[in-house]
Structures are given as structure tokens and as C-alpha cells.
mmCIF file of the C-alpha atoms, coordinates in Angstrom:
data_MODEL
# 
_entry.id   MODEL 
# 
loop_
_atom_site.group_PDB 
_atom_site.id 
_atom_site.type_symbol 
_atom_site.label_atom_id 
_atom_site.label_alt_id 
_atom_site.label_comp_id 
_atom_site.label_asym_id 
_atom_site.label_entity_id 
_atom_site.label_seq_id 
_atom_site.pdbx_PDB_ins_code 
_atom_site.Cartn_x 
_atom_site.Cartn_y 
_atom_site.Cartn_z 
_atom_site.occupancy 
_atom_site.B_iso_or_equiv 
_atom_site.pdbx_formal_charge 
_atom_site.auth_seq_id 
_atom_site.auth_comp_id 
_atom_site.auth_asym_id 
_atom_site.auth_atom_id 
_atom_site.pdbx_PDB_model_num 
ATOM 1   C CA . UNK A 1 1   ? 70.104 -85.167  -32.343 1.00 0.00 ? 1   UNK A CA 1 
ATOM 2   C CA . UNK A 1 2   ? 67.471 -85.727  -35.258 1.00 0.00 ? 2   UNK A CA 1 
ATOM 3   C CA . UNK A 1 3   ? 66.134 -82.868  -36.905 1.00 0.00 ? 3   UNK A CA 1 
ATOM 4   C CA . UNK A 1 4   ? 62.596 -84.171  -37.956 1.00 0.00 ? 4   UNK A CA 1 
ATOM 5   C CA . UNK A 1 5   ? 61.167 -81.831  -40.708 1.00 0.00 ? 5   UNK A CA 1 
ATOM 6   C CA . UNK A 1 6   ? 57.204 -81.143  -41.597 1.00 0.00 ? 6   UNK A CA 1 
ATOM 7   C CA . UNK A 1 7   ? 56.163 -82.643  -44.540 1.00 0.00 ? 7   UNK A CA 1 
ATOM 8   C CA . UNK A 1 8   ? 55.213 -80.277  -47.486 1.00 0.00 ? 8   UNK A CA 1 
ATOM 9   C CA . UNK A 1 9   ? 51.603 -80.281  -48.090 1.00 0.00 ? 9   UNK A CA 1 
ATOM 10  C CA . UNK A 1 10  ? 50.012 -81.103  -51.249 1.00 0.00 ? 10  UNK A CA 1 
ATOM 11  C CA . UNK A 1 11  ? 47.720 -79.234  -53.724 1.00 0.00 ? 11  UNK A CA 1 
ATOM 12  C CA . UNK A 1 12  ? 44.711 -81.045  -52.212 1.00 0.00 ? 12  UNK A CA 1 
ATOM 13  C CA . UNK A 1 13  ? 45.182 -80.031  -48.732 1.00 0.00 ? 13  UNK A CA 1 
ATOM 14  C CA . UNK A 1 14  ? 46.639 -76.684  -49.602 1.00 0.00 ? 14  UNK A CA 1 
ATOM 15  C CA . UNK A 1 15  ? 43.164 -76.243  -51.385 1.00 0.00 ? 15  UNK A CA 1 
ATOM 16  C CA . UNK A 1 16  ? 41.037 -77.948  -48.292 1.00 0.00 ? 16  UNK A CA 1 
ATOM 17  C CA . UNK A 1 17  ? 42.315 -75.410  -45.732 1.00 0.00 ? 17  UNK A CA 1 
ATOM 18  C CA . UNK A 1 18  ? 43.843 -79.051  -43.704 1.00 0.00 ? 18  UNK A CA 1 
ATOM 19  C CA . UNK A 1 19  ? 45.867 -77.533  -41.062 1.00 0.00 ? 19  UNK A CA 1 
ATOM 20  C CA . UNK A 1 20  ? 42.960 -74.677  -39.934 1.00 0.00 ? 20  UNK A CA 1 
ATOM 21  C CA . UNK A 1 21  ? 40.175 -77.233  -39.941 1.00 0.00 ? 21  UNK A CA 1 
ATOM 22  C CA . UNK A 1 22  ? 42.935 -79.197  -37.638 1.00 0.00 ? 22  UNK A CA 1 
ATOM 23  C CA . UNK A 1 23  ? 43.050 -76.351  -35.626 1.00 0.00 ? 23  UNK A CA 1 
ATOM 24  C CA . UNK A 1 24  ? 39.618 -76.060  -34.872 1.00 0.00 ? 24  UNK A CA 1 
ATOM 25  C CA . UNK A 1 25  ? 39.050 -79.060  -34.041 1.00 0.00 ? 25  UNK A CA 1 
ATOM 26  C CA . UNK A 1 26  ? 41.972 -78.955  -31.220 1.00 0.00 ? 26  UNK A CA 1 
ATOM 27  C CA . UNK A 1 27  ? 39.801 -76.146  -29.925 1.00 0.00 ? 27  UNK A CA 1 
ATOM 28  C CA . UNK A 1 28  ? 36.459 -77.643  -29.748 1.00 0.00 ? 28  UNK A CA 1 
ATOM 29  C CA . UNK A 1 29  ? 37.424 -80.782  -28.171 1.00 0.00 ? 29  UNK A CA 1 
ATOM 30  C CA . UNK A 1 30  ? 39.369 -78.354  -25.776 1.00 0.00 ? 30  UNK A CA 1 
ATOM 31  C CA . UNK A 1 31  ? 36.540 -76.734  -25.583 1.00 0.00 ? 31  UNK A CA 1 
ATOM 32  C CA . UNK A 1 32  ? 34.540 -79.405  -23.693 1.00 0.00 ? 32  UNK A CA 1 
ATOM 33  C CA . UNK A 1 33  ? 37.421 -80.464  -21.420 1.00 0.00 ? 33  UNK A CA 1 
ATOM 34  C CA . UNK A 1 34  ? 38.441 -79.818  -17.758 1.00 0.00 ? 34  UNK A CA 1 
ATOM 35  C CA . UNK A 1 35  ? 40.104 -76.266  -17.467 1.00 0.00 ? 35  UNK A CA 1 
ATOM 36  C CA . UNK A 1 36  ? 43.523 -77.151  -15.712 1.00 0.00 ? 36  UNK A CA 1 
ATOM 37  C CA . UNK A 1 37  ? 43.844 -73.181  -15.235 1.00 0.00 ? 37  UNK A CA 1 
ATOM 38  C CA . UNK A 1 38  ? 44.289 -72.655  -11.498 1.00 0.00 ? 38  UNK A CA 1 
ATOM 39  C CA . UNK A 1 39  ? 41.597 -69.928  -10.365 1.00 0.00 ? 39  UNK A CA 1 
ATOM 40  C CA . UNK A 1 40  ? 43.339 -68.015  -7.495  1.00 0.00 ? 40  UNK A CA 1 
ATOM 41  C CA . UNK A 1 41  ? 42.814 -66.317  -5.818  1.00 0.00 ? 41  UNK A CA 1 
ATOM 42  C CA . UNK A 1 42  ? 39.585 -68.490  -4.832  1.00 0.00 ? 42  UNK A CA 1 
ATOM 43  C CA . UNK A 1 43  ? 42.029 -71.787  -5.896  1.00 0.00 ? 43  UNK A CA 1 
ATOM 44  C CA . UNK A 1 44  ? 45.269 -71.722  -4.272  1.00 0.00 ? 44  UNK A CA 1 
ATOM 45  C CA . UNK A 1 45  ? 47.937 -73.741  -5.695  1.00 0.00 ? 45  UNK A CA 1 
ATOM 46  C CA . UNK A 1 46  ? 49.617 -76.960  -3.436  1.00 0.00 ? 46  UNK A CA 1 
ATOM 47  C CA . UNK A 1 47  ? 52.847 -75.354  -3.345  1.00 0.00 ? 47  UNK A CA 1 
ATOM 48  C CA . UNK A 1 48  ? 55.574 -78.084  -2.733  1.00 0.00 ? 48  UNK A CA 1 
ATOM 49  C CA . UNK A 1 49  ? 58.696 -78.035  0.378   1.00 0.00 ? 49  UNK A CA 1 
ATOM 50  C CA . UNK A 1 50  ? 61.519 -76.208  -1.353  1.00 0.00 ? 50  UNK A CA 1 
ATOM 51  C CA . UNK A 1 51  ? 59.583 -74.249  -3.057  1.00 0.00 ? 51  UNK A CA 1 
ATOM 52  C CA . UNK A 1 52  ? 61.722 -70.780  -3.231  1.00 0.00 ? 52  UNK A CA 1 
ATOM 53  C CA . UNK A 1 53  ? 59.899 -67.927  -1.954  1.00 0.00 ? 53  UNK A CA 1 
ATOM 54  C CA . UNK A 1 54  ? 59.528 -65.060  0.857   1.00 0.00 ? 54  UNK A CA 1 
ATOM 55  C CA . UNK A 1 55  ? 63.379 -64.693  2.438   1.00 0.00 ? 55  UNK A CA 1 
ATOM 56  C CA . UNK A 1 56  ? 63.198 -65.310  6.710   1.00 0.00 ? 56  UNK A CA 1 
ATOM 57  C CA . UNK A 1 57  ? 66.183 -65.869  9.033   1.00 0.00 ? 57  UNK A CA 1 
ATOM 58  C CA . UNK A 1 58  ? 65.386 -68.329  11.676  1.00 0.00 ? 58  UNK A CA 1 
ATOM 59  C CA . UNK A 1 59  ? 64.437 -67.451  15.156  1.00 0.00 ? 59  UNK A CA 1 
ATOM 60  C CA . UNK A 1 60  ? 67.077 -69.583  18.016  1.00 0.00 ? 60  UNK A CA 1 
ATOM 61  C CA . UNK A 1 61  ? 64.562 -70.702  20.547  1.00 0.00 ? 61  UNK A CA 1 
ATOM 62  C CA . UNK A 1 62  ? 67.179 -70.593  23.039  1.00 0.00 ? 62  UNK A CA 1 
ATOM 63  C CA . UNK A 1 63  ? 68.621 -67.198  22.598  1.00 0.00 ? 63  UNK A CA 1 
ATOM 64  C CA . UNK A 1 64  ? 65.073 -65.488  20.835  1.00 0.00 ? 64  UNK A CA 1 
ATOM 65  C CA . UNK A 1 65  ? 67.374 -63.952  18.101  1.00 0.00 ? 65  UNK A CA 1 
ATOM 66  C CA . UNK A 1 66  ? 68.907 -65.562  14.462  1.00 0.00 ? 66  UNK A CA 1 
ATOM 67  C CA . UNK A 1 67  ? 70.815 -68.595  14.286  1.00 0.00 ? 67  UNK A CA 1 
ATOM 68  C CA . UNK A 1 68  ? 73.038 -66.740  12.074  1.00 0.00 ? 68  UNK A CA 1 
ATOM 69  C CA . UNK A 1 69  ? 77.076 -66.519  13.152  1.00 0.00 ? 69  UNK A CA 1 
ATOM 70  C CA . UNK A 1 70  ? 78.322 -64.396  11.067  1.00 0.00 ? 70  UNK A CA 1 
ATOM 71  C CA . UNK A 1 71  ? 80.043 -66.658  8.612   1.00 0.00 ? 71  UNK A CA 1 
ATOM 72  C CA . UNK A 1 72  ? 79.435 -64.259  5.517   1.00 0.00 ? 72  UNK A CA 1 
ATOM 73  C CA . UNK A 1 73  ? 79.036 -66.709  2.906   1.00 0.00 ? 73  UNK A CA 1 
ATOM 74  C CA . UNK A 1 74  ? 75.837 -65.943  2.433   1.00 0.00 ? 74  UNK A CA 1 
ATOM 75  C CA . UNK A 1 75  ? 77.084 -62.985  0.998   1.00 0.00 ? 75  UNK A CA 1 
ATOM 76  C CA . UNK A 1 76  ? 79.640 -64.171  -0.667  1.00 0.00 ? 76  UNK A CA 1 
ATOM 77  C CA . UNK A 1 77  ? 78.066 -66.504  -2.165  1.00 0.00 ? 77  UNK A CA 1 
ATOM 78  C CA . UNK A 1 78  ? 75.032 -64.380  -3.631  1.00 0.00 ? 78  UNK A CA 1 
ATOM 79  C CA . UNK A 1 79  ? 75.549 -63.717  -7.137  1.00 0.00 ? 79  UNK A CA 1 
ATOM 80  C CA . UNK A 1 80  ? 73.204 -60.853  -6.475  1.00 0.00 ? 80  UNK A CA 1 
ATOM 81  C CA . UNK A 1 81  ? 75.293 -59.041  -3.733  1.00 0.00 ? 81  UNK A CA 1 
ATOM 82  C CA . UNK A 1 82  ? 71.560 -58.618  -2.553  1.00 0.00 ? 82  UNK A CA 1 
ATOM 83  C CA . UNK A 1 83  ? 72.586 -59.424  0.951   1.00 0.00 ? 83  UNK A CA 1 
ATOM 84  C CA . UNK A 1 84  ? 74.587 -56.928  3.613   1.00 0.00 ? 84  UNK A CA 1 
ATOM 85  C CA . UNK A 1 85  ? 75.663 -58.284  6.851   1.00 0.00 ? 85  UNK A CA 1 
ATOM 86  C CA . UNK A 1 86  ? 77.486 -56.346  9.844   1.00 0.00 ? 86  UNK A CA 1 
ATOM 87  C CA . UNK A 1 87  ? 78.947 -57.965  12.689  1.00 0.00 ? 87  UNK A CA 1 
ATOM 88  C CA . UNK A 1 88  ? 81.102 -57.046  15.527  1.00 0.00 ? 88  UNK A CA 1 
ATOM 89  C CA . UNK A 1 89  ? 83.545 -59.117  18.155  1.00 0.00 ? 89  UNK A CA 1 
ATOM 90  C CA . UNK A 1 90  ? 82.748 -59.345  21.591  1.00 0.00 ? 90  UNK A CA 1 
ATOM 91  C CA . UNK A 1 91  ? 86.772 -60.695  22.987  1.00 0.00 ? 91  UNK A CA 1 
ATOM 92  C CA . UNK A 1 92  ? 85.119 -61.578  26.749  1.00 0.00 ? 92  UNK A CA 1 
ATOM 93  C CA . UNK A 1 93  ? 83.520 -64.499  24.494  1.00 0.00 ? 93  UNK A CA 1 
ATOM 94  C CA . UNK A 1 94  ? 86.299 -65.753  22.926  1.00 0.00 ? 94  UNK A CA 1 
ATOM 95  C CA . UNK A 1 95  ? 86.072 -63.020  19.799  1.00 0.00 ? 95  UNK A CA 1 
ATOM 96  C CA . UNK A 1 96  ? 82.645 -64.614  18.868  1.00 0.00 ? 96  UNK A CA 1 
ATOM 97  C CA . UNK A 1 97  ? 80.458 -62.970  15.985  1.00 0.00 ? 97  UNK A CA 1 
ATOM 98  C CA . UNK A 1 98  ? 77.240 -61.432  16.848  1.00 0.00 ? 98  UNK A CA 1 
ATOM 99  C CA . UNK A 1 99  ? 75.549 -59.541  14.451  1.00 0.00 ? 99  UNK A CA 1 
ATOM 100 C CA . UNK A 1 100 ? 74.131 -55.827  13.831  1.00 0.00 ? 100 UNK A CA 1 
ATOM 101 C CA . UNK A 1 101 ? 72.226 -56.094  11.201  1.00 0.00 ? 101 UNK A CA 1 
ATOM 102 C CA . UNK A 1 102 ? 70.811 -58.409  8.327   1.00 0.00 ? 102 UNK A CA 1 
ATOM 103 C CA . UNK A 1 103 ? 69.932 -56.621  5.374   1.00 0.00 ? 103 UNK A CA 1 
ATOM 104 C CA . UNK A 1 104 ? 68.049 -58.338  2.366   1.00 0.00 ? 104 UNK A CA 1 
ATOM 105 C CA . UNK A 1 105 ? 66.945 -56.620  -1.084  1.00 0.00 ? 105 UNK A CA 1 
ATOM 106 C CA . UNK A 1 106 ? 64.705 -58.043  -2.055  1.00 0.00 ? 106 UNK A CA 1 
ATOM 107 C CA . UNK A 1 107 ? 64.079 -56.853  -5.799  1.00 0.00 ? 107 UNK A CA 1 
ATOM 108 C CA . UNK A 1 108 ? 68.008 -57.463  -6.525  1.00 0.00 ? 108 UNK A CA 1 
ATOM 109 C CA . UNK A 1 109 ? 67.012 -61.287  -5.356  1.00 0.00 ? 109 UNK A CA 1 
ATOM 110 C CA . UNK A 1 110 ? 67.252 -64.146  -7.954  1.00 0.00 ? 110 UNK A CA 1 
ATOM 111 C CA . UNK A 1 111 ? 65.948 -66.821  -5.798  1.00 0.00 ? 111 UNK A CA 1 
ATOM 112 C CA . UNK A 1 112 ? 69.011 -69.090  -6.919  1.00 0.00 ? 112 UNK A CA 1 
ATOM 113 C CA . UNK A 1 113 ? 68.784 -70.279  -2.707  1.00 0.00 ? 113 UNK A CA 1 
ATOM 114 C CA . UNK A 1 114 ? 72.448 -70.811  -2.717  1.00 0.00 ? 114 UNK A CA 1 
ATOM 115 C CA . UNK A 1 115 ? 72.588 -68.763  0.294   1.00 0.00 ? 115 UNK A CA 1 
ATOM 116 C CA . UNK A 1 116 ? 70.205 -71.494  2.106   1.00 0.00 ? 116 UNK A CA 1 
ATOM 117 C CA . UNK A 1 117 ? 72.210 -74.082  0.305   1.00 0.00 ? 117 UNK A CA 1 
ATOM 118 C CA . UNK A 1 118 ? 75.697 -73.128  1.253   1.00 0.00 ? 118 UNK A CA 1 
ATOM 119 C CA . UNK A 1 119 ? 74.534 -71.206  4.965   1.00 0.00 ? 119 UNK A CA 1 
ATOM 120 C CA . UNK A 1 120 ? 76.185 -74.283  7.595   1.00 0.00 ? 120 UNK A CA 1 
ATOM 121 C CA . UNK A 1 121 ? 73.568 -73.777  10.279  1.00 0.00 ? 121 UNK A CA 1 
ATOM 122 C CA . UNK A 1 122 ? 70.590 -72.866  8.482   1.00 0.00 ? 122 UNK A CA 1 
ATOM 123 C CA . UNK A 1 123 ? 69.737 -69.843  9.505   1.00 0.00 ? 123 UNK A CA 1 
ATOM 124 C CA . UNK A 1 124 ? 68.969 -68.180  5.756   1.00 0.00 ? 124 UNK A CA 1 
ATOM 125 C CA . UNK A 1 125 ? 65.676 -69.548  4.387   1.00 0.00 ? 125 UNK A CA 1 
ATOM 126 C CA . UNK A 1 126 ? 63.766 -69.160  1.616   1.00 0.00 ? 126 UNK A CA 1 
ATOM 127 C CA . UNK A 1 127 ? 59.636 -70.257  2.348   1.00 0.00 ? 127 UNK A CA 1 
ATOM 128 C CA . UNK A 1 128 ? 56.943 -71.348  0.738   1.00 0.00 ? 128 UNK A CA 1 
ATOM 129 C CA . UNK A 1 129 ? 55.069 -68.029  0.725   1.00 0.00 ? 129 UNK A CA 1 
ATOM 130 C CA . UNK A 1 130 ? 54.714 -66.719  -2.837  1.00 0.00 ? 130 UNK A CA 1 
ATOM 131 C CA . UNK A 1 131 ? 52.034 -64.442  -2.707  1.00 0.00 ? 131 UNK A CA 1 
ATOM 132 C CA . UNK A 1 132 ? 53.546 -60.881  -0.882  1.00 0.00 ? 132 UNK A CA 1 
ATOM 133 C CA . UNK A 1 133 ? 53.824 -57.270  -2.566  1.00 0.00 ? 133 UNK A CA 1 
ATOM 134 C CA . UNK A 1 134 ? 54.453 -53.964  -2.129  1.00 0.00 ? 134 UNK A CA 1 
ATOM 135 C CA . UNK A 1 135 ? 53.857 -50.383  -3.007  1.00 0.00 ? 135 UNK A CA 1 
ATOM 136 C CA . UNK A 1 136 ? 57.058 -49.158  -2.112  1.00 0.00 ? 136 UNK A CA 1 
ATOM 137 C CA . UNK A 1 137 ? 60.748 -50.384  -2.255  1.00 0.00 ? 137 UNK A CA 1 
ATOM 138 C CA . UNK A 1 138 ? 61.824 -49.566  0.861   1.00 0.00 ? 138 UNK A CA 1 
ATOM 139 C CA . UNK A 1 139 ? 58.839 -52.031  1.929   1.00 0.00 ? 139 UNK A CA 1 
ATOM 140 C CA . UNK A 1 140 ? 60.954 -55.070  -0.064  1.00 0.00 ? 140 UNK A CA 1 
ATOM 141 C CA . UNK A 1 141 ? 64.132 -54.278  1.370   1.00 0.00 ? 141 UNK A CA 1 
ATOM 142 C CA . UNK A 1 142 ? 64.268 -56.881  4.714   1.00 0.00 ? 142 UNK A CA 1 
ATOM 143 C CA . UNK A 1 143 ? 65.748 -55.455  7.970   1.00 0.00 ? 143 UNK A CA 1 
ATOM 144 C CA . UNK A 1 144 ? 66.639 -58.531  10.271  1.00 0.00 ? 144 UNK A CA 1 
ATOM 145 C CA . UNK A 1 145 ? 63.543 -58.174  12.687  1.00 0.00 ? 145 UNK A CA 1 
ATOM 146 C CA . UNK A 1 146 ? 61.031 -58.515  9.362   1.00 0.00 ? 146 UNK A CA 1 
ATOM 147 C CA . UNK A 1 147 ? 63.074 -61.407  8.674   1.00 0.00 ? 147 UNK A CA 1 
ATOM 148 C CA . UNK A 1 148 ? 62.818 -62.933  11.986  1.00 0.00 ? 148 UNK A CA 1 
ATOM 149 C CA . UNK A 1 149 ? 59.123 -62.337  11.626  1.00 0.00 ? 149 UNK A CA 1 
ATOM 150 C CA . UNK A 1 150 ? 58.514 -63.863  8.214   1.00 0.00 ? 150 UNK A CA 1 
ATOM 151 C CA . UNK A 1 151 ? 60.100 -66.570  10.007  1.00 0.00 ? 151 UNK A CA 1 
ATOM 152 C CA . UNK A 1 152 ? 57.770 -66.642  12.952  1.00 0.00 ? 152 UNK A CA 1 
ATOM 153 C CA . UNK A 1 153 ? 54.443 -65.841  10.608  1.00 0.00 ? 153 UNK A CA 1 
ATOM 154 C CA . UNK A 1 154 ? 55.414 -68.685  8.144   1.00 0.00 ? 154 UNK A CA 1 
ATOM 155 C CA . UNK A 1 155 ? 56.362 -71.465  11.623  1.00 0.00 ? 155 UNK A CA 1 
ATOM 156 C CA . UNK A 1 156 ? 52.438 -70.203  12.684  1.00 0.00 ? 156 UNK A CA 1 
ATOM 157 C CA . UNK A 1 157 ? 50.921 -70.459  9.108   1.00 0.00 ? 157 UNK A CA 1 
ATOM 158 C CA . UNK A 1 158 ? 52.377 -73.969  8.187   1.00 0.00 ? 158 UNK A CA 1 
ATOM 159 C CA . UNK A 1 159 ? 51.953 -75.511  11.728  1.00 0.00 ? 159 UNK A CA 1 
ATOM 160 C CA . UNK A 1 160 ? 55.530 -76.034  11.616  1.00 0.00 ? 160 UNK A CA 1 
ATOM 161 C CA . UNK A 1 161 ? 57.821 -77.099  14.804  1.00 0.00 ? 161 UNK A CA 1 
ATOM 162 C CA . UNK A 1 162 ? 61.530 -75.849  14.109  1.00 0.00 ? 162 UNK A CA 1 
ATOM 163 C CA . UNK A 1 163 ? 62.967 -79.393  15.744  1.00 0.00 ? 163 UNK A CA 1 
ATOM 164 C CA . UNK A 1 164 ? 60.932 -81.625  12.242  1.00 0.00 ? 164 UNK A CA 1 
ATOM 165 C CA . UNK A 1 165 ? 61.778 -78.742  9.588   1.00 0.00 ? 165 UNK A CA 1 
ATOM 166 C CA . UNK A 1 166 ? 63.699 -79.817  7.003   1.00 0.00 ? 166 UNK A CA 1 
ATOM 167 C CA . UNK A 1 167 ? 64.069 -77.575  3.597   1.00 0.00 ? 167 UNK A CA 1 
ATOM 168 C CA . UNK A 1 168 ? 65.486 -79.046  0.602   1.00 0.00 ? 168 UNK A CA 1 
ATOM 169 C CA . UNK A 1 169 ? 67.562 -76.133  0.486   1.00 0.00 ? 169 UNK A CA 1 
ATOM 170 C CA . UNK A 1 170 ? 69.064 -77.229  3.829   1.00 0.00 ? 170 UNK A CA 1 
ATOM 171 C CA . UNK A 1 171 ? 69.362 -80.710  3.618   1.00 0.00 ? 171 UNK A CA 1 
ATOM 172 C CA . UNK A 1 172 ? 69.444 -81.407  -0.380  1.00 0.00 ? 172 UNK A CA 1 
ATOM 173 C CA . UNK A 1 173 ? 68.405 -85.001  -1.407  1.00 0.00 ? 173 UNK A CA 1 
ATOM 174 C CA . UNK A 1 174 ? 70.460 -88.010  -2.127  1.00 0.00 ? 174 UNK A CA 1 
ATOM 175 C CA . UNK A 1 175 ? 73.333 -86.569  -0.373  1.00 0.00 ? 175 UNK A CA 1 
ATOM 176 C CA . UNK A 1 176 ? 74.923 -88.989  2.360   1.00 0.00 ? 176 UNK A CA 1 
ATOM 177 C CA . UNK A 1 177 ? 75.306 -87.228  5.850   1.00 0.00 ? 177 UNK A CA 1 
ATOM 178 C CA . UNK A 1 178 ? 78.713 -87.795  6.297   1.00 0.00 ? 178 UNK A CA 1 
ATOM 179 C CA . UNK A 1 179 ? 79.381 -84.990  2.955   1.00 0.00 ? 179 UNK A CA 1 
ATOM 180 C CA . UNK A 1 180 ? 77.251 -82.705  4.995   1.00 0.00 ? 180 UNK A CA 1 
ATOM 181 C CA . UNK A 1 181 ? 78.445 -80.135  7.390   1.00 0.00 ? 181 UNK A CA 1 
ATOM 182 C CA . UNK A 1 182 ? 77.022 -80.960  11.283  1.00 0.00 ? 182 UNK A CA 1 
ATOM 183 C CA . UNK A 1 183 ? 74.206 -78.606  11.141  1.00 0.00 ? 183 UNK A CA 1 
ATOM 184 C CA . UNK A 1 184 ? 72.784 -79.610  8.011   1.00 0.00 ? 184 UNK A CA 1 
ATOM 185 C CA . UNK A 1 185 ? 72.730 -83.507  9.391   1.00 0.00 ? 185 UNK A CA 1 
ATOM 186 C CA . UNK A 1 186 ? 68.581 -83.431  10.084  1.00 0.00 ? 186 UNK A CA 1 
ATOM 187 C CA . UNK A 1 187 ? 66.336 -85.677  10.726  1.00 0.00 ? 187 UNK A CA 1 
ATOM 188 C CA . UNK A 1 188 ? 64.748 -86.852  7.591   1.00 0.00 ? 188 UNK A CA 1 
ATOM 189 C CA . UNK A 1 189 ? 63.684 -90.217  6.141   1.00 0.00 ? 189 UNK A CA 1 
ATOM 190 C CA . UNK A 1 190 ? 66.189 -92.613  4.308   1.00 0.00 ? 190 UNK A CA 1 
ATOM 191 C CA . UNK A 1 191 ? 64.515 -92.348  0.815   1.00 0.00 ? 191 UNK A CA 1 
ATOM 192 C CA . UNK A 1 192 ? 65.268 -88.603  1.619   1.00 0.00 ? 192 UNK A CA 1 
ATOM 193 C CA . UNK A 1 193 ? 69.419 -89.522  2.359   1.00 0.00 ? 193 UNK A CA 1 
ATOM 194 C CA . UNK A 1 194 ? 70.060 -91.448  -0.679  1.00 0.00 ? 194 UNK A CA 1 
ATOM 195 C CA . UNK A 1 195 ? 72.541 -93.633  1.757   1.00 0.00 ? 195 UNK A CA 1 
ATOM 196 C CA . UNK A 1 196 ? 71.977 -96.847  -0.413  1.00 0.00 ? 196 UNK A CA 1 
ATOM 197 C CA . UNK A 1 197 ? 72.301 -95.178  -3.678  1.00 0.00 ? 197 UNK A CA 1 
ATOM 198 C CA . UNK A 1 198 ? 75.159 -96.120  -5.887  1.00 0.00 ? 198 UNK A CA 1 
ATOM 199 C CA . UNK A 1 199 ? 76.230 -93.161  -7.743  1.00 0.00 ? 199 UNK A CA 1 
ATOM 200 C CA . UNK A 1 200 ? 79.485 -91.595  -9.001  1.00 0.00 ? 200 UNK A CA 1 
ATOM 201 C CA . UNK A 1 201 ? 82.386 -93.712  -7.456  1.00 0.00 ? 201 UNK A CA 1 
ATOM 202 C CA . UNK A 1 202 ? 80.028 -96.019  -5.868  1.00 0.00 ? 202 UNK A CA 1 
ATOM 203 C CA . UNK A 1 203 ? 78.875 -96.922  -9.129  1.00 0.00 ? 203 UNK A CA 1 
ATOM 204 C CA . UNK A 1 204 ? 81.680 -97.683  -11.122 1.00 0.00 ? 204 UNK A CA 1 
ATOM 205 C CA . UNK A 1 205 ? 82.970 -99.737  -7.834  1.00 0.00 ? 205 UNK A CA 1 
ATOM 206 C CA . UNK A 1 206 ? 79.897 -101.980 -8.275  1.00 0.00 ? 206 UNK A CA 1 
ATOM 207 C CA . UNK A 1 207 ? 80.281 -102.656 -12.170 1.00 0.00 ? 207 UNK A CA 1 
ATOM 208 C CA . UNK A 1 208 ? 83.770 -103.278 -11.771 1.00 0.00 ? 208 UNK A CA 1 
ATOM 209 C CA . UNK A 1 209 ? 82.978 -105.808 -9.506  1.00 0.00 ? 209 UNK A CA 1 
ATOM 210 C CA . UNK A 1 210 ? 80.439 -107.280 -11.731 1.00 0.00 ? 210 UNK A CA 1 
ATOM 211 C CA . UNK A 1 211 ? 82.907 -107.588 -14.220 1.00 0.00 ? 211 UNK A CA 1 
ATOM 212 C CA . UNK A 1 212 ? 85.547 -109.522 -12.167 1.00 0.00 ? 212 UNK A CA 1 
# 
């Protein structure tokens, strides 16, 4: 690293007032520019996909209830401990999970998305929506039927069709499918995959052979 010191002004400039008249004149040609300050709420910003916001579980079309199973890691993995789950057994279907309740806090919430990241059928999700509040903490702390609902109000909002969703969160970039658990396999483009990139092993495989 190179350190890269100011120079020491001189008598002359010391005298001329150099670095304020520099100043000013950094804020009058500002002055006559293009603001690049957003003005919401009349301007709303283009937030981008993966963009880590309001918490949802996703709604199974096919059973009308979360995709979750009960996997806990989620939870586990939270370095909040933000997230409660509590399941029970049924043993006339083969001791399958189903679960009581979802709880979320959402003021104890980082938005590190590693429960997204690590969940293996993507039922965790963290949207797009940035702009929610409350008066109240009880109001932040999400039961599973609010989550199901941000889930439903943010599939309305975007004009979004569960079958085409991807999330980075779910399906992170440049990863090849077959390091990906089943349920995070989605349909995405091949610039999204990364299949052809060489990196890590690939990579030194390919210089070595340009070296024999």
C-alpha cells in the first residue's frame, strides 16, 4: 500500500486563502449541476432483485400454506437468533414436519439473508420492499400468516408468478447447479449460472494446461 501525503503549502498560498477559494469553487460549479439526490417520496428509487428487505415465507400453491419443512437452519443459522420455529410430527405420514408457528423479530434482524441463502427449498425470503414502519413492536414482530401475506402483497405488487421467481438469495450467481441443493436448481439464464466460468480448480486446470 502507498501512503501518499499532502504537500505542505507555502507562504504564498497560506497568505492567498488557496484551499477555501478551492472550496468555493467546488460549490458553485456544484451549484449549477444536476442534483443526483433522490426526492422520495415523489421519486422512488429502482430498487434492484436481491435487494434485502421486508421478511415473507412463501405461500405452496398446492397446499395454500409455507413451503417451509421444518429443517431449522434457518434458525440455526441466524446470527441474530431473531427467528423461532415450532414444529410437531404427524407418524401416519411417515413422522413428517409440519409446522405451528413461524415467528420473525424483526428489530433483532440484520438482514445478513443467510437464512434465504442456506433455507434448501426457499421458503424464507427477504423482498424488495424497503419502505414499512411501525408504531409499536409488537407490530414488527412477524407471526407466520403476516409472513405469508407479505408474501402474497409483494407476488401482487411486483406482478410476479412464483414458477419465474428467482432471488439472488436463492439461487446465488456464478454457482454451477450441480453444487446446488435440488430446490435451489431454478430456472434462470446461463450468464446467471456461471457454467462456463473457469474459476478456482477450473482455473488452475486450464493454465496448467497452457503450460504443458
Amino acid at each position: 500500500m502507498q501512503i501518499q501525503y499532502k504537500k505542505k503549502r507555502n507562504l504564498l498560498q497560506n497568505l492567498l486563502l488557496v484551499e477555501l477559494v478551492q472550496g468555493m469553487w467546488l460549490t458553485l460549479r456544484r451549484l449549477f449541476t444536476k442534483p443526483i439526490t433522490l426526492q422520495y417520496p415523489h421519486e422512488q428509487p429502482n430498487v434492484r432483485r436481491g435487494f434485502r428487505g421486508q421478511h415473507a415465507l412463501v405461500r405452496d400453491p398446492h397446499s395454500g400454506t409455507t413451503r417451509c419443512i421444518g429443517c431449522m437452519k434457518c434458525a440455526m443459522v441466524c446470527p441474530s437468533r431473531c427467528i423461532r420455529i415450532r414444529i410437531h410430527k404427524e407418524p401416519e405420514h411417515g413422522n413428517r414436519r409440519f409446522i405451528d408457528e413461524y415467528n420473525i423479530d424483526v428489530l433483532r434482524c440484520v438482514y445478513c439473508g443467510y437464512c434465504a441463502e442456506v433455507c434448501p427449498v426457499n421458503a424464507i425470503i427477504l423482498t424488495e420492499v424497503f419502505a414499512y414502519s411501525a408504531f409499536d413492536r409488537k407490530t414488527l414482530a412477524y407471526d407466520m400468516p403476516k409472513l405469508l401475506d407479505n408474501w402474497d402483497d409483494y407476488l401482487s405488487e411486483q406482478g410476479e408468478h412464483l414458477e419465474s421467481y428467482a432471488n439472488p438469495t436463492w439461487r446465488p450467481r456464478g454457482l454451477p447447479e450441480g453444487t446446488l441443493p435440488v430446490g435451489k436448481r431454478l430456472p434462470v439464464s446461463d450468464e446467471w449460472k456461471g457454467e462456463g466460468q473457469v474459476v478456482g480448480r477450473l482455473w488452475r486446470q486450464s493454465v496448467q494446461g497452457q503450460n504443458r
